[in-house]
Backbone as ProteinMPNN parsed JSONL, in Angstrom:
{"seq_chain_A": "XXXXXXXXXXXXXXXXXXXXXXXXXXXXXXXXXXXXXXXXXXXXXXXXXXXXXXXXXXXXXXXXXXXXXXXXXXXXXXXXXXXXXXXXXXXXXXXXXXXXXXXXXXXXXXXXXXXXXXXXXXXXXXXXXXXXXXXXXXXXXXXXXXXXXXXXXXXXXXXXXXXXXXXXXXXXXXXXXXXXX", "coords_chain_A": {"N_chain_A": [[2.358, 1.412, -4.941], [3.91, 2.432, -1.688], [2.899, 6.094, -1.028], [5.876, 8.593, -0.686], [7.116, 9.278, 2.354], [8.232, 10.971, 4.817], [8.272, 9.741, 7.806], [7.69, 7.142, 8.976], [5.941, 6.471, 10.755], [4.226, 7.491, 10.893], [1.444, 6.64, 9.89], [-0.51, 3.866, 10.186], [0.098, 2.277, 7.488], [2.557, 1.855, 7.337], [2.947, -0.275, 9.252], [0.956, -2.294, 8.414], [1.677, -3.095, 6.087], [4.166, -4.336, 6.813], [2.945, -6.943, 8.415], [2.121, -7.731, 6.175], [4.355, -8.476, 4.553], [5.261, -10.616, 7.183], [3.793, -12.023, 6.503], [3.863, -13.392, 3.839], [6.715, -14.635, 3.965], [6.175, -16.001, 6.151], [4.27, -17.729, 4.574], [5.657, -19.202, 2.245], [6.952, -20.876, 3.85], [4.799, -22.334, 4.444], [3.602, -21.635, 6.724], [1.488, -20.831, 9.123], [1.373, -19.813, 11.983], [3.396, -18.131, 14.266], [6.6, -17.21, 16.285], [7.975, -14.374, 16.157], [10.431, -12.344, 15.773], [11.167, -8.477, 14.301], [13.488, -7.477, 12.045], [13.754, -4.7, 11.058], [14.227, -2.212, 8.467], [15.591, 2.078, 7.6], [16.245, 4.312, 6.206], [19.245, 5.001, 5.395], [20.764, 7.691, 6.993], [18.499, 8.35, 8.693], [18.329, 6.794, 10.629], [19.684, 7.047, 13.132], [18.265, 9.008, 14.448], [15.666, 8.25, 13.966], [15.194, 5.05, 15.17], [14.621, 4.613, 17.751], [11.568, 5.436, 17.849], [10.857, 4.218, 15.804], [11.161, 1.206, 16.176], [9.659, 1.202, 18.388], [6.647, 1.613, 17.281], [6.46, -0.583, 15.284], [6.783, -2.454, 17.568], [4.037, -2.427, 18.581], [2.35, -4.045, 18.984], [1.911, -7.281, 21.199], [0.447, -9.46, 20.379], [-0.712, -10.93, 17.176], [-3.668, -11.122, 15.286], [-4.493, -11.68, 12.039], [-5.689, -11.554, 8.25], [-4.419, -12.482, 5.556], [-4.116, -12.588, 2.035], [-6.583, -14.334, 2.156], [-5.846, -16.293, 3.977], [-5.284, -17.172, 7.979], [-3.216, -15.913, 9.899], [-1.66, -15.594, 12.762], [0.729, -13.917, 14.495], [3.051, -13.823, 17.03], [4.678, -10.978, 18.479], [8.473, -11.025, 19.224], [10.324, -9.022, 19.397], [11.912, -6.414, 18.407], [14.398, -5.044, 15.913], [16.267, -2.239, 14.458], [17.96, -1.236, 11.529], [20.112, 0.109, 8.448], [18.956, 0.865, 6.018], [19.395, -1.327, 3.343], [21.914, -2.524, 3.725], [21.626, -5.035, 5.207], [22.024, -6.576, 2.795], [24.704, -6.601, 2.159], [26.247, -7.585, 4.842], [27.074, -9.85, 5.734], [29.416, -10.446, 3.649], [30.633, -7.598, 3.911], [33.429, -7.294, 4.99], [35.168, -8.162, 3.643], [35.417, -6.576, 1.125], [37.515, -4.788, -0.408], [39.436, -1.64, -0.799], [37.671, 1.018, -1.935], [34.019, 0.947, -2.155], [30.925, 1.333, -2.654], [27.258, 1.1, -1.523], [24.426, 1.332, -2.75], [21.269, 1.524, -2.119], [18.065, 1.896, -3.533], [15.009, 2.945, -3.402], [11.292, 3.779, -3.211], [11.172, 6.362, -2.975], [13.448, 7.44, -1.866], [16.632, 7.143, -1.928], [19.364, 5.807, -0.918], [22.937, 5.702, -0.089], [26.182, 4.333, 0.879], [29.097, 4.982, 1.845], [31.931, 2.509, 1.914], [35.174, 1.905, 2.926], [37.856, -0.375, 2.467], [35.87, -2.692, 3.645], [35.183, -1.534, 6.099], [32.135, 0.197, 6.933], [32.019, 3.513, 5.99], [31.127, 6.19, 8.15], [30.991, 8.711, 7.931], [30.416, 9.107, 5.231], [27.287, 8.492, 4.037], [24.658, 8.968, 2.902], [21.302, 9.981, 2.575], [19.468, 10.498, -0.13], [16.22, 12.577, -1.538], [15.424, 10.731, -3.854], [13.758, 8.657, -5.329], [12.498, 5.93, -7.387], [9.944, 6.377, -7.933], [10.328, 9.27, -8.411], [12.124, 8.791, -10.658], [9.902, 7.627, -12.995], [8.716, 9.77, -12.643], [9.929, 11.496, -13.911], [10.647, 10.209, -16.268], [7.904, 9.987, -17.816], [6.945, 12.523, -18.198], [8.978, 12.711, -20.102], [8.197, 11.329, -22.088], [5.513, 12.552, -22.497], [6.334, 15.21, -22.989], [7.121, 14.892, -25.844], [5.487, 13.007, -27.454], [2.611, 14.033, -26.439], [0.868, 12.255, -25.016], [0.03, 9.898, -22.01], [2.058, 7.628, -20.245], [1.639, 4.373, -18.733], [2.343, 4.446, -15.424], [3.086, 1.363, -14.577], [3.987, -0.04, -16.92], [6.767, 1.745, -17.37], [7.838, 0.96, -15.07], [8.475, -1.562, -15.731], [9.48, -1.538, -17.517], [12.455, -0.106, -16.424], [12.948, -2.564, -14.754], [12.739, -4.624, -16.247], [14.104, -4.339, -18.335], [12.57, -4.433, -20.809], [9.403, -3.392, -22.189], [6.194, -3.585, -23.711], [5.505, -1.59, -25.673], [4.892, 0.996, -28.405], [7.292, 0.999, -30.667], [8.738, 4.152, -30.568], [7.952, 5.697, -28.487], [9.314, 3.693, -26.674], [11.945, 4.332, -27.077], [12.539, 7.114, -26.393], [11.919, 6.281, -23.863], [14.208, 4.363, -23.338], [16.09, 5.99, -23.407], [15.467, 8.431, -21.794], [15.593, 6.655, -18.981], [18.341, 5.981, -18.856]], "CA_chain_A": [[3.455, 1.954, -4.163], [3.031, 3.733, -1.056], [3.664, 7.286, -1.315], [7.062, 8.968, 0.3], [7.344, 9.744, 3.961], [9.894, 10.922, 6.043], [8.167, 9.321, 9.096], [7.018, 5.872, 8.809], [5.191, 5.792, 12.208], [2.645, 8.924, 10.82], [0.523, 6.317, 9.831], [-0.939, 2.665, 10.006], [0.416, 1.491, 6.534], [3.84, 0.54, 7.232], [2.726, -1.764, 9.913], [0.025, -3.317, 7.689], [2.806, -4.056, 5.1], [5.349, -5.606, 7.719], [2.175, -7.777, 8.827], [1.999, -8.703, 4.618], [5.649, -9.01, 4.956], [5.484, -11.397, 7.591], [2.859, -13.289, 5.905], [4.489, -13.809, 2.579], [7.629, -14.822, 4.773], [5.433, -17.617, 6.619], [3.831, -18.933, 3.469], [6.603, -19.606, 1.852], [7.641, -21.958, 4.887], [3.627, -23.443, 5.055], [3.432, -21.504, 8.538], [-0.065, -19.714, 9.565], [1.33, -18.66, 13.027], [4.62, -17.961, 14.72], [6.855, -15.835, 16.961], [8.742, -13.309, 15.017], [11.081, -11.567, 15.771], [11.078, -8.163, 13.199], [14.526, -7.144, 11.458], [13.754, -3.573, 9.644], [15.377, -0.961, 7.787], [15.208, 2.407, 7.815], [17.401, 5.179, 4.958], [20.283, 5.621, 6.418], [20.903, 8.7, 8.133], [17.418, 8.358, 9.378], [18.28, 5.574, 11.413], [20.005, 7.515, 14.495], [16.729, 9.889, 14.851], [14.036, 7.485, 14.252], [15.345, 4.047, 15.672], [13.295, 4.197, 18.773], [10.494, 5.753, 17.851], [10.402, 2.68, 14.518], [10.925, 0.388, 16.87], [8.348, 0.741, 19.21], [5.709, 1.439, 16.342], [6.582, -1.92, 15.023], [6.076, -3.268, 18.436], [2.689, -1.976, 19.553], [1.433, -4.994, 19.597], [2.509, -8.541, 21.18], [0.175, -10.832, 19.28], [-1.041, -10.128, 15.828], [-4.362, -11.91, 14.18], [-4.664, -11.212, 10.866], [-5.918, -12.18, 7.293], [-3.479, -12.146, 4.115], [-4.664, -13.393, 0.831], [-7.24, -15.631, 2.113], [-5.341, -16.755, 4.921], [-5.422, -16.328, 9.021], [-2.476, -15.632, 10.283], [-1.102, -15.63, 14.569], [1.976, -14.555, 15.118], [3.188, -13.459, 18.189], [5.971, -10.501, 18.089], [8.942, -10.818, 20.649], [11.011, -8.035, 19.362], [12.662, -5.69, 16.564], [15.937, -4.321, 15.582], [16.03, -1.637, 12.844], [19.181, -1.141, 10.653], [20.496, 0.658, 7.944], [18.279, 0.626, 4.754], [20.715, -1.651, 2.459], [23.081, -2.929, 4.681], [21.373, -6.165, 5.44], [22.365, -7.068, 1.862], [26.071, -6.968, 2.339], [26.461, -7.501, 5.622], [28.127, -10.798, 5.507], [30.718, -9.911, 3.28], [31.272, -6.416, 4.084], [34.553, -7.568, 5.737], [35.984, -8.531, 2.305], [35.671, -5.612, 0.725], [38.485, -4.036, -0.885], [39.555, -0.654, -1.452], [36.049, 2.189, -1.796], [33.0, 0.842, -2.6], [29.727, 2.227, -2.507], [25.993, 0.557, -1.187], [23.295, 2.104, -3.459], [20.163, 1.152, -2.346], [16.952, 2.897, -4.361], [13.806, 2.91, -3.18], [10.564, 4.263, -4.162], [11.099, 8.045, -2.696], [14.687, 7.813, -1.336], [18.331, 6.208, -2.452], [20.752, 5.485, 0.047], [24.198, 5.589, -0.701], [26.694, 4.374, 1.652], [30.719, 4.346, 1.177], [32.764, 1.221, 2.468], [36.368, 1.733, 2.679], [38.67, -1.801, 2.711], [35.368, -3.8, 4.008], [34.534, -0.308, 7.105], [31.17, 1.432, 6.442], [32.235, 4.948, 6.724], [29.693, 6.947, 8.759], [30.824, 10.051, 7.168], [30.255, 8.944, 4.011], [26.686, 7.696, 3.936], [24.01, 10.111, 2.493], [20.188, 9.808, 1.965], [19.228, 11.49, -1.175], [15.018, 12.07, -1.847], [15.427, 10.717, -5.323], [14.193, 7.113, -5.594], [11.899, 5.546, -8.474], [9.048, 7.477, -8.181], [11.059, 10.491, -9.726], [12.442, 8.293, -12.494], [8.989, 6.846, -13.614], [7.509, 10.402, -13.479], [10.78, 11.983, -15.384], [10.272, 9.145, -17.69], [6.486, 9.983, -17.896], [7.269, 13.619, -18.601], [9.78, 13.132, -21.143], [7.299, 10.797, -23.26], [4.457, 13.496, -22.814], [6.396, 16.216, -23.848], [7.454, 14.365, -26.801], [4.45, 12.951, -27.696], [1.45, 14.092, -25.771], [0.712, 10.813, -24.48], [0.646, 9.502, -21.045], [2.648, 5.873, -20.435], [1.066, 4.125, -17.805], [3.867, 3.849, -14.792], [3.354, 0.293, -14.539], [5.252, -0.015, -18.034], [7.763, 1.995, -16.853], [8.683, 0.42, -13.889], [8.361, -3.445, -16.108], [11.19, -1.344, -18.164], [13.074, 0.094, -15.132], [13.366, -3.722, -13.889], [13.433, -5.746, -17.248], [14.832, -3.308, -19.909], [11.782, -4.503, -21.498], [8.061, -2.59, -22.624], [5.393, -3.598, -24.654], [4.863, -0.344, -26.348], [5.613, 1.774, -29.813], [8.941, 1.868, -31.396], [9.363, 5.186, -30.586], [8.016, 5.423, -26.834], [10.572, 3.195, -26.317], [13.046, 5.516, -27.72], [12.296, 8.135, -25.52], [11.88, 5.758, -22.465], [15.358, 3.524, -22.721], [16.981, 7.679, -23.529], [15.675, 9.047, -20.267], [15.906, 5.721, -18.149], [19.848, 5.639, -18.955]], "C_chain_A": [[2.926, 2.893, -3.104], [3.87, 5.179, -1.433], [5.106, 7.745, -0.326], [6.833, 9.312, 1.208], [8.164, 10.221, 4.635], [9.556, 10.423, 7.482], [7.574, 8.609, 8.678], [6.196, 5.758, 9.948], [4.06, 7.189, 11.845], [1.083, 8.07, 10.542], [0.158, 4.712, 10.196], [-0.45, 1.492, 8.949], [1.768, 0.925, 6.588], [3.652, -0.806, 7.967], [2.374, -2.721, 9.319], [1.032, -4.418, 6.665], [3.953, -4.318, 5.639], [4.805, -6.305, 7.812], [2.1, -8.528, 7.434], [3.337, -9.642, 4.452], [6.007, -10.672, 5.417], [4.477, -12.461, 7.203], [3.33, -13.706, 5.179], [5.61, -14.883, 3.206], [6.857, -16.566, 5.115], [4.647, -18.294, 5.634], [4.786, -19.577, 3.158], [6.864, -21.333, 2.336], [6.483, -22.827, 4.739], [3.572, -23.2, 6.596], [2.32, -20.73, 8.582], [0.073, -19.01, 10.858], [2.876, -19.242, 13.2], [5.126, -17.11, 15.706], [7.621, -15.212, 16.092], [9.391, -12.273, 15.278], [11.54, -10.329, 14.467], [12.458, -7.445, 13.372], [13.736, -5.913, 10.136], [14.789, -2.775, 9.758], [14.799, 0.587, 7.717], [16.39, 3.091, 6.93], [18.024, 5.458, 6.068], [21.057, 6.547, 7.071], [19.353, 8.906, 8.93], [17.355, 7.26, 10.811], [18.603, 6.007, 13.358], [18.943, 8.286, 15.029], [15.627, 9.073, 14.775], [14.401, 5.733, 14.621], [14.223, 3.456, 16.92], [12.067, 4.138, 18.506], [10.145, 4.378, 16.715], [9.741, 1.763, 15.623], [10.029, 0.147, 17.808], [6.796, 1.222, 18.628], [5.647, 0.038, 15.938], [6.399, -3.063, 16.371], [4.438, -2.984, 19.192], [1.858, -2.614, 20.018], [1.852, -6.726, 19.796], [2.045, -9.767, 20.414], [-0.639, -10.089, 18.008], [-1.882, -11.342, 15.309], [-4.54, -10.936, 13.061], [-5.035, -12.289, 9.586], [-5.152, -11.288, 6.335], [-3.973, -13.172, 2.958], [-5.445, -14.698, 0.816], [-6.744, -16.503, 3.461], [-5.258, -16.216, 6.15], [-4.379, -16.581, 9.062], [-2.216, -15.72, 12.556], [0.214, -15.896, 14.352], [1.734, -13.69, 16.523], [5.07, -12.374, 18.008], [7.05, -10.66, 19.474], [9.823, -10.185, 20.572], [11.192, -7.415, 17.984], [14.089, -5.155, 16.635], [15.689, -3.751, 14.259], [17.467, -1.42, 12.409], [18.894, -0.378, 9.387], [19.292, 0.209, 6.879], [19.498, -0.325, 4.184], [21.602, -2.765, 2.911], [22.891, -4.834, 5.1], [22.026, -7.142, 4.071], [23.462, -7.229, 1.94], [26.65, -7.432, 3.839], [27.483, -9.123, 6.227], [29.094, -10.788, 4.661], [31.07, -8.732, 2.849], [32.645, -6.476, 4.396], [35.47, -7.986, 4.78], [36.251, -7.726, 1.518], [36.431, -5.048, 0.641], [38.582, -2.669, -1.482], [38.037, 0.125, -1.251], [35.235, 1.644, -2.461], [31.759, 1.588, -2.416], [27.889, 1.236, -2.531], [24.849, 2.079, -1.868], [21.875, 1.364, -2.693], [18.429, 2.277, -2.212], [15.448, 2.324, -3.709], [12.859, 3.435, -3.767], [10.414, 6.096, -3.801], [12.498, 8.009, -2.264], [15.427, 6.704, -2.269], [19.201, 6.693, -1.295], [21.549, 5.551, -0.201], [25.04, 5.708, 0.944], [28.537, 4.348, 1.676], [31.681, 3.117, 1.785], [33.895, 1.255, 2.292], [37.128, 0.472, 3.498], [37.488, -2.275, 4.056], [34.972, -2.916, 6.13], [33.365, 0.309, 6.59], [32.022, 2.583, 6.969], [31.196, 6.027, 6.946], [29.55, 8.15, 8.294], [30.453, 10.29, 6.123], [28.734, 7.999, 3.906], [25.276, 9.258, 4.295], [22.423, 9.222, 2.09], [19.691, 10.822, 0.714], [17.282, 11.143, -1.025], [14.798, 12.319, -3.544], [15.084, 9.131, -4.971], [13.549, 6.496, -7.316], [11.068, 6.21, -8.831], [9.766, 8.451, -8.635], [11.312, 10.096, -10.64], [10.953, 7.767, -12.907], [8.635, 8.348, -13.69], [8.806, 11.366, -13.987], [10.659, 11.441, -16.631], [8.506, 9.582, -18.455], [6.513, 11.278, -18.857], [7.773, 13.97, -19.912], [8.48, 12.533, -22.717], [6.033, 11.671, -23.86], [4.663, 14.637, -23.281], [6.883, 15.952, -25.385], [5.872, 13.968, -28.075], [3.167, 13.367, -27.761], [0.732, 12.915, -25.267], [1.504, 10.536, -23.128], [0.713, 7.736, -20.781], [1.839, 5.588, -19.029], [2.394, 3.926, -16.842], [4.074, 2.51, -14.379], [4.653, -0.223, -16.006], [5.801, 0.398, -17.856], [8.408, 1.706, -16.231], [8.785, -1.647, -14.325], [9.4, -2.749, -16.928], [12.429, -0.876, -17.18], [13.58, -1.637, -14.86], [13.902, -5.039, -14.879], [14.208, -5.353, -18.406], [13.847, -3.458, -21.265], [10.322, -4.165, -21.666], [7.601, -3.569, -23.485], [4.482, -2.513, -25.001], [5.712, 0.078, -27.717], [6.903, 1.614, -29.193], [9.082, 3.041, -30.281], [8.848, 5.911, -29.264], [9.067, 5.084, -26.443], [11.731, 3.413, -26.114], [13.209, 6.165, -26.689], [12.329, 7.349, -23.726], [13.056, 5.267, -22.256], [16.166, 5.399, -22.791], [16.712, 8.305, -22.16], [16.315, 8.057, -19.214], [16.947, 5.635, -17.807], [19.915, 7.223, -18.451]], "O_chain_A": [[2.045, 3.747, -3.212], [4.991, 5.338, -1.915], [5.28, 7.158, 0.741], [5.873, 10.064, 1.036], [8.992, 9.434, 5.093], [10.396, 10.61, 8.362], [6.717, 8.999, 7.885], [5.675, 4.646, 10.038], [3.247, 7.662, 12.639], [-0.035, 8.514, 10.807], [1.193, 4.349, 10.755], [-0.477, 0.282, 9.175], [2.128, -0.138, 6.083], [3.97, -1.944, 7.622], [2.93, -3.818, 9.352], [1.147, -5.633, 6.507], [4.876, -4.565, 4.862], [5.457, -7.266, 7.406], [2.027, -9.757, 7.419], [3.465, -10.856, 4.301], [6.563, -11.572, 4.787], [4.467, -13.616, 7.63], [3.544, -14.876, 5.494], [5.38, -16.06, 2.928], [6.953, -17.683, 4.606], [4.341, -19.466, 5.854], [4.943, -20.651, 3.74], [6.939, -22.4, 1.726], [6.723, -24.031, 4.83], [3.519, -24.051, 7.484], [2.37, -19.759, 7.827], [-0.593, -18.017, 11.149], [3.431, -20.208, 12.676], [4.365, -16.243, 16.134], [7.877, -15.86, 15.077], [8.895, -11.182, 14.996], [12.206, -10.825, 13.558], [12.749, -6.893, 14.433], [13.365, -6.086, 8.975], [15.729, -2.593, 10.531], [13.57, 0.635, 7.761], [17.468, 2.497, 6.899], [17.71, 5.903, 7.172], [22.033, 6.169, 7.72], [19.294, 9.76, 9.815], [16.499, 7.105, 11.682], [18.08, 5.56, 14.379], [18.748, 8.149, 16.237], [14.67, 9.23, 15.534], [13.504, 5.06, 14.114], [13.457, 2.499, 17.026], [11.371, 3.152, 18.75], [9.175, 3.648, 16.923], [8.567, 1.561, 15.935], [9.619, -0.984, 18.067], [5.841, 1.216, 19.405], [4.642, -0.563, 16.318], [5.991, -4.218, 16.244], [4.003, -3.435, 20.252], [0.993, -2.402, 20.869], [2.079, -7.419, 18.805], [2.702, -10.705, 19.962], [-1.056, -8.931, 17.973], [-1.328, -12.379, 14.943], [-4.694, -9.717, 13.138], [-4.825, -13.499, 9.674], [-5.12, -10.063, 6.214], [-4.15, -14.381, 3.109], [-5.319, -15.689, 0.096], [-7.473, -17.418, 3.842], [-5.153, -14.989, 6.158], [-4.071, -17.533, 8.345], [-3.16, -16.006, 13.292], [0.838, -16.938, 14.15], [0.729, -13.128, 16.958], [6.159, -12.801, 17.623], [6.614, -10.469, 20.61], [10.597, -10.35, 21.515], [10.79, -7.757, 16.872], [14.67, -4.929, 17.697], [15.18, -4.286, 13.274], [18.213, -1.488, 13.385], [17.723, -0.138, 9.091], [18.763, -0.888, 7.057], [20.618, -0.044, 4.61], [21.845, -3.797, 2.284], [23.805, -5.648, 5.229], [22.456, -8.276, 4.283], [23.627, -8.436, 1.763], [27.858, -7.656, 3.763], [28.409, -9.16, 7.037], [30.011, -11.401, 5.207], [31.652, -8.537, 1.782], [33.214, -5.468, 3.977], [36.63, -8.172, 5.148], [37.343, -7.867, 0.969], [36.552, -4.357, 1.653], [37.963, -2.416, -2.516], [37.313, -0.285, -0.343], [35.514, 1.703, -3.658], [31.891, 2.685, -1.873], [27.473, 0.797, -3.603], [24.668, 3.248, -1.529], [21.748, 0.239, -3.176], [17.933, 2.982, -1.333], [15.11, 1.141, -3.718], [13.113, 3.748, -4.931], [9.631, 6.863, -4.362], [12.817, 9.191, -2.395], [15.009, 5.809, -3.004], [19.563, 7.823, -0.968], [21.343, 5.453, -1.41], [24.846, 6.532, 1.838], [29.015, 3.246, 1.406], [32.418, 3.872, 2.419], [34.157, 0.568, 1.305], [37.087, 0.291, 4.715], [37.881, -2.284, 5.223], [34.632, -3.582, 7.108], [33.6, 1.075, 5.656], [32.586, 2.631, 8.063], [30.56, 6.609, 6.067], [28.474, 8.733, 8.165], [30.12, 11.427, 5.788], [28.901, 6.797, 3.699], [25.062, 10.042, 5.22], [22.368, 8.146, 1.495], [19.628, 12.029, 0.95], [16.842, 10.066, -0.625], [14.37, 13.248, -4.229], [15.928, 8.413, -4.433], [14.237, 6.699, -8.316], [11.132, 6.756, -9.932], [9.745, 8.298, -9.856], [10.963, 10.668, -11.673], [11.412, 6.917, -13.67], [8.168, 8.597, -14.802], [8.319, 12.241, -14.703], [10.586, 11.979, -17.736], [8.222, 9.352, -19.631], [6.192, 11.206, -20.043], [7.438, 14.891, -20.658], [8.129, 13.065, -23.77], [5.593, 11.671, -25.009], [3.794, 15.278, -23.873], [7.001, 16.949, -26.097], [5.481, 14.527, -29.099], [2.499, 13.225, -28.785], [-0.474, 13.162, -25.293], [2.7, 10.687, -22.88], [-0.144, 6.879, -20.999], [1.459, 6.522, -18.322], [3.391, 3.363, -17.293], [5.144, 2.28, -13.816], [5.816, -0.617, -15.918], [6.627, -0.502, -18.013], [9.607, 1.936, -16.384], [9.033, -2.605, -13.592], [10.392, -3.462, -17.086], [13.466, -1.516, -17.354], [14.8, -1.787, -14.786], [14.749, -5.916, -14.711], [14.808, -6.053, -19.223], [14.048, -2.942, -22.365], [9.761, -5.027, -20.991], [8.379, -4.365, -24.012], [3.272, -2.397, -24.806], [6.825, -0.339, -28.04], [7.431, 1.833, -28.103], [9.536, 2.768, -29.17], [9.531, 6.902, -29.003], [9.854, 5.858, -25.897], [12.484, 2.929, -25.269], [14.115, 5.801, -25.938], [12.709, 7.896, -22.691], [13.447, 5.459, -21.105], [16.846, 5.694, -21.808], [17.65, 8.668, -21.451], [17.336, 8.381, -18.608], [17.13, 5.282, -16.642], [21.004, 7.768, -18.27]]}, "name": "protein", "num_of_chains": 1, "seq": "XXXXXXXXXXXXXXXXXXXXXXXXXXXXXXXXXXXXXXXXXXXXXXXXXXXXXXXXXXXXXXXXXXXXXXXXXXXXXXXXXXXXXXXXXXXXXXXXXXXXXXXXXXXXXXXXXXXXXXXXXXXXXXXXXXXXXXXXXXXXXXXXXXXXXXXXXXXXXXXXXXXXXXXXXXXXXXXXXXXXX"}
């Protein structure tokens, strides 16, 4: 995981992992080069202050060689648009939406939360918190070590986080589904 940021353009690594991104993306298909237009996200109240500046980090460069898992890569970028963290997920049937809902989406240093009244994002209602996973894996970590003295590795944590399921003690377990919830 990378670590939290509040500025994605401080360093080199978000690019690298849009460029993995767009590799994974073009395997899939059986593509080694392309043009590509990039669609990111960005927590959402961050989006009105760092839109530009994303966006022309993510463009810095028009063609892109690269190697991903063994593979060369050429694409060629011919733009970006950044959006809401989240939002891409509902965004086709936002308009259906009934009554107050609410767009959670958790990351590994932030959670989004957005409110949707009758199928409207409401702009007033749409909060970044810096709580994402990373805090629950090392609350979870915490609780087991003060319990125990024993530290869980956070890979098991985050394979219970996603499957509800560990391969560890009884009574780890205990302590891990009790904080997790």
């Amino acid at each position: 995981h990378k670590a939290y940021t509040s500025e994605k353009m401080q360093d080199k690594e978000y690019y690298v992992l849009t460029l993995a991104a767009i590799a994974m993306e073009l395997h899939k298909e059986n593509l080694t080069e392309a043009t590509v237009y990039i669609a990111a996200g960005l927590p959402l109240t961050w989006v009105s202050k760092q839109k530009e500046q994303f966006k022309k980090y993510l463009l810095q460069n028009d063609e892109v060689n690269f190697t991903f898992r063994k593979t060369d890569y050429r694409i060629k970028i011919t733009g970006a648009d950044i959006f809401p963290q989240g939002f891409s997920a509902i965004a086709p049937t936002v308009a259906e939406f009934e009554g107050v809902n609410l767009l959670c989406d958790i990351g590994n240093g932030t959670m989004n939360l957005l409110y949707i009244r009758n199928g409207r994002p409401d702009s007033l209602g749409m909060y970044t918190e810096k709580f994402g996973t990373e805090q629950c894996v090392n609350a979870i970590k915490n609780a087991v070590m003060d319990k125990f003295q024993v530290v869980i590795d956070s890979g098991i944590i985050e394979e219970y986080i996603c499957t509800g399921k560990a391969d560890i003690a009884k009574e780890y377990l205990k302590v891990l589904k009790a904080t997790a919830t």
